[in-house]
C-alpha positions as a printed NumPy array, in Angstrom:
array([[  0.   ,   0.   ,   0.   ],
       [  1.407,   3.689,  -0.422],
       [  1.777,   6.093,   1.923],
       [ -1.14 ,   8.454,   1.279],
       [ -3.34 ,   5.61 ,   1.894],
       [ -1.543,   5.135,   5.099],
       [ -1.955,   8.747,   5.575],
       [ -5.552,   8.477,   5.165],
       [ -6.113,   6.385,   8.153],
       [ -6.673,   7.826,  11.886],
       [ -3.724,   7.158,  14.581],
       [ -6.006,   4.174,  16.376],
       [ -6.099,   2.303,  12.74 ],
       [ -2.835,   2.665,  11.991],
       [ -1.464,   1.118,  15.645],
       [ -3.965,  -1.345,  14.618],
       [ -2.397,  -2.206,  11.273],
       [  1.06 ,  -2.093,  12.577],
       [  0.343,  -4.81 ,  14.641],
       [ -0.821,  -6.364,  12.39 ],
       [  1.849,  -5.561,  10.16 ],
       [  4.495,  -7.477,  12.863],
       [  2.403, -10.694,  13.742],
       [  2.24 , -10.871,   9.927],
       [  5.72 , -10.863,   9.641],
       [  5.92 , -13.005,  12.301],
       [  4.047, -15.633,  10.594],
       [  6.135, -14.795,   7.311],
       [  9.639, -15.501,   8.883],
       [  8.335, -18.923,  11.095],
       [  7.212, -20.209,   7.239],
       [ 10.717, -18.924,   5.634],
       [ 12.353, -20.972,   8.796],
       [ 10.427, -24.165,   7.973],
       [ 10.455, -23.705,   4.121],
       [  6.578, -23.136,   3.853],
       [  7.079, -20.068,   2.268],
       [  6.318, -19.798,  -1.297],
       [  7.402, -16.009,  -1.946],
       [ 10.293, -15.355,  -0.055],
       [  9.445, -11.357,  -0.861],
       [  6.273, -11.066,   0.967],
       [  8.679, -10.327,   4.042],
       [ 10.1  ,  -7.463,   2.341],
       [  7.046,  -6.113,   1.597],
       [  5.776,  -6.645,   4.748],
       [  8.889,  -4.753,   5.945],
       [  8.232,  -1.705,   3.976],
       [  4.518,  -1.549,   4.604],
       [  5.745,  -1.616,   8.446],
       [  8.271,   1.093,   7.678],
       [  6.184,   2.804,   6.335],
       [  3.084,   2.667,   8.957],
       [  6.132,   3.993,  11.408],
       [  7.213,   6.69 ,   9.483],
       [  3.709,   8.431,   8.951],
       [  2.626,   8.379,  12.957],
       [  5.783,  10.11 ,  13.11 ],
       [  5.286,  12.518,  10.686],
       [  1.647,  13.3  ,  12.675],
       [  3.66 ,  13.208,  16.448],
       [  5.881,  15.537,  15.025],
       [  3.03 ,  17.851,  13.376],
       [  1.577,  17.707,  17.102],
       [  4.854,  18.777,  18.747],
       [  5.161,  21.931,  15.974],
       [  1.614,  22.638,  15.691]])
């Protein structure tokens, strides 16, 4: 997903999602460990989606501390 459509979600969905975001990952490297994993680059994707979940709350925290 890009990052306006991150940016279109509230705070609350976006903690949400980011947790999410790390039990998928989770998941992604116990199948890599046991070779279940078809796609090897669905963790990098997932990596980047987490990225990039982090960097827009920080964007908005640091809005908040300016604004």
């Amino acid at each position: 997903m890009k990052a306006a459509k991150w940016r279109e979600l509230s705070p609350k969905e976006l903690e949400s999602k980011l947790g999410d975001l790390k039990k998928d990952l989770f998941n992604l490297r116990m199948q890599h460990a046991t070779n279940q994993l078809e796609n090897p680059i669905k963790i990098a994707d997932v990596k980047h989606d987490i990225a990039r979940v982090k960097t827009v709350l920080r964007e908005r925290r640091m809005q908040g501390q300016e604004g």
